[in-house]
C-alpha positions, 0 to 999 in steps of 0.5 A: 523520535525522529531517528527511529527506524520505522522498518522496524516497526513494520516489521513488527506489526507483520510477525504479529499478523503472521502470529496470530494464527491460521490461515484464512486467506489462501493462494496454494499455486503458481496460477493463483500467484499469477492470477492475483498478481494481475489483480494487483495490477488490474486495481492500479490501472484502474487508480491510474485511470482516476488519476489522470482524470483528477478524481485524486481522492478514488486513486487514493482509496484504490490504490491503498486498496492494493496495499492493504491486499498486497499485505493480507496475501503476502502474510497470510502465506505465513501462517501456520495451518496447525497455529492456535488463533490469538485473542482480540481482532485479526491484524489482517483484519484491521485497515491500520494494521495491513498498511503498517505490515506491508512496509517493511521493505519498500522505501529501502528502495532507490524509487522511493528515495528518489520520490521523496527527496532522498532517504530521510524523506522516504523514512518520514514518510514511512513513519506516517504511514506507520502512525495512520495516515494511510488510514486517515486518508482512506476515510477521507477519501470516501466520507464528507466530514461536518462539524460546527462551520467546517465542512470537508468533501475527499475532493478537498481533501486528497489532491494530485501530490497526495494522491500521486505518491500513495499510488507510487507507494502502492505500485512499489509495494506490490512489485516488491512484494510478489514480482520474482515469484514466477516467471509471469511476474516478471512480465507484470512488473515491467507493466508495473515499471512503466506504470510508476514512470508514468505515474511520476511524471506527473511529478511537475503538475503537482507543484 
């Protein structure tokens, strides 16, 4: 339904990673926190670097990368050490899931709202998140596709537009989620601030 409200959703695939059972995946200090941070950030500058010389369909795949690793991090310092594990395949090993869980918050935001022309168009966006298109996109932008006459490469696949708003949700995604936790990451996200003013200013050349 299109008046449903996909945070909930979101919600919901992460209280049942963070249900499933003990941690496996682990960040104890402020160093680490810190360290991993400027992996986040190291990752996204890499996706910005593809972007700006048109290997869209990279930017798209690194950049849902940091997404995926925001989430697994994130949720995983939720865990329970003394928690029974649950039957079936870890969320936080499952591609569709880790995206779904790491939008809880991020298009309440005013940047998100103002990328994609207000706040319906965040929540849309976000339902298709939800409903796998991140996921539809990561294959897409590694694997060729054939089939009868059809042939599709990432490079036809995933262009500037596409790849510019997945790399602008992956930057917000990761500011959202660890800057405020140490004094460090108030630095990374001005880094991250400049990086999505950057990022969208290629806002036009999409068009």
């Amino acid at each position: 339904m299109a008046d449903d409200d996909p945070r909930d959703t979101s919600f919901c695939a992460a209280q049942e990673a963070i249900a499933f059972g003990p941690p496996d995946f682990e960040i104890r200090t402020v160093d680490g926190v810190n360290r991993y941070l400027e992996y986040l950030l190291s990752l996204l500058a890499g996706a910005e670097v593809l972007l700006d010389n048109g290997h869209f369909h990279l930017a798209a795949f690194a950049a849902i990368t940091a997404i995926e690793e925001t989430s697994r991090a994130h949720l995983s310092a939720f865990r329970k050490a003394d928690a029974v594990r649950k039957k079936g395949r870890d969320p936080l090993r499952n591609h569709a899931e880790k995206q779904k869980a790491a939008m809880a918050v991020v298009f309440m935001g005013h940047r998100m709202h103002e990328v994609f022309g207000g706040e319906e168009g965040a929540q849309e966006f976000h339902r298709r998140i939800n409903a796998g298109y991140f996921n539809e996109i990561r294959e897409k932008s590694l694997y060729c596709f054939a089939g009868g006459d059809s042939f599709t490469r990432p490079t036809d696949f995933v262009d500037l537009e596409m790849a510019r708003n997945i790399v602008l949700v992956a930057i917000e995604t990761a500011d959202d989620t660890f800057c405020g936790l140490t004094d460090h990451s108030y630095e990374v996200s001005k880094s991250f601030d400049a990086m999505f003013a950057r990022v969208r200013s290629q806002e036009s050349s999409s068009v």
